[in-house]
Structures are given as structure tokens and as C-alpha cells.
N, C-alpha and C positions, 0 to 999 in steps of 0.2 A: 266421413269422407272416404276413407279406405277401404270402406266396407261397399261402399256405392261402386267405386274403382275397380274392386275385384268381380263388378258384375260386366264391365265395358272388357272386350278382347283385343286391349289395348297390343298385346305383343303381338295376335297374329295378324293386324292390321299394317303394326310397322315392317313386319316377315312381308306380307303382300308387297308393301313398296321396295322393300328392298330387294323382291326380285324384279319389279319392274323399273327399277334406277338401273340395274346390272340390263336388261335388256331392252329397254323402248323410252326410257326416259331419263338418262344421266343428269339431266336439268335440275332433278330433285335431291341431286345425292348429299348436295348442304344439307338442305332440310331434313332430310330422313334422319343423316348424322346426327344433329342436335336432338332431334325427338326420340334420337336410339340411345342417348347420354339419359334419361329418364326411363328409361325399363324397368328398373327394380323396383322407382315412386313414382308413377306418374300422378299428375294433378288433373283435375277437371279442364284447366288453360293446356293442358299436354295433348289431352282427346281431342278438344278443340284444333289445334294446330294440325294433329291428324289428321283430323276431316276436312279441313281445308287442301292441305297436300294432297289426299285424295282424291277429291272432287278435283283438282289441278288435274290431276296423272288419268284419270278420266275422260277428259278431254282430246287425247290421242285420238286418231283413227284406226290404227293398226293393234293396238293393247288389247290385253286379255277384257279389258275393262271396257273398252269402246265397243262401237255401233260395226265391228270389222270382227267382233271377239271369233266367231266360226273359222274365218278369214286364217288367223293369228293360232289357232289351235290345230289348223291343218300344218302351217307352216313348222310348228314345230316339234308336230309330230313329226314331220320329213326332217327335222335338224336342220331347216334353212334361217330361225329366229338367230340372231346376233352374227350373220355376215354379212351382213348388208345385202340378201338378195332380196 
């Protein structure tokens, strides 16, 4: 099981949400928290929950993640991401 674990990039996945809770989605920052309490062991149920969160954070319009992502990468090239313009 650990050895399966160490093939999934379980940390830089939860690194991804937890910059997108800090700018486009604070909705998920429960969730991240608890899946970030599992970083040193995650389980199989841990990547799961991940991917679900994901596929959640996703669904934005405006995130690096969504159907806006160009949009979303000009904006913060300028430094407009996280003031509400």
C-alpha cells in the first residue's frame, strides 16, 4: 500500500488546493485542512478525497483550473488575483 502511495503526488496536489483556497476558493479550506492532517501517511480513502476536492475546485470559472484558466493567468500576472477586481 505505501509503496503504491509513493507513486500518486499526493502532496503537490494538496500544494495546488491550497493555493487555490488562499485565492478562488476558500470554500474548500475545511477540506484541504483535513487532507493536509495526512501528508506524511496518506491512504488510498486520502487520494480519493483529494480528487474529489478537486474535481469540486474545478468547477470555478475564473481558477487556474477552469474553462477561464488564460483569463485567470493574465489577471495575475498584473497582480489583480485576490482583490476582488
Amino acid at each position: 500500500m505505501k509503496a503504491e502511495m509513493n507513486k500518486i503526488p499526493y502532496a503537490s496536489v494538496v500544494g495546488s488546493l491550497m493555493y487555490g483556497m488562499v485565492y478562488i476558493r476558500p470554500n474548500i479550506a475545511y477540506d484541504v485542512r483535513v487532507v493536509n492532517l495526512f501528508m506524511s501517511n496518506p491512504g488510498k480513502e486520502h487520494w480519493t478525497t483529494v480528487s474529489r476536492i478537486h474535481v469540486c475546485a474545478c468547477e470555478t470559472k475564473a481558477g487556474p483550473w477552469g474553462p477561464r484558466a488564460e483569463e485567470f493567468k493574465k489577471r495575475k500576472k498584473n497582480k489583480e488575483v485576490g482583490r476582488g477586481v
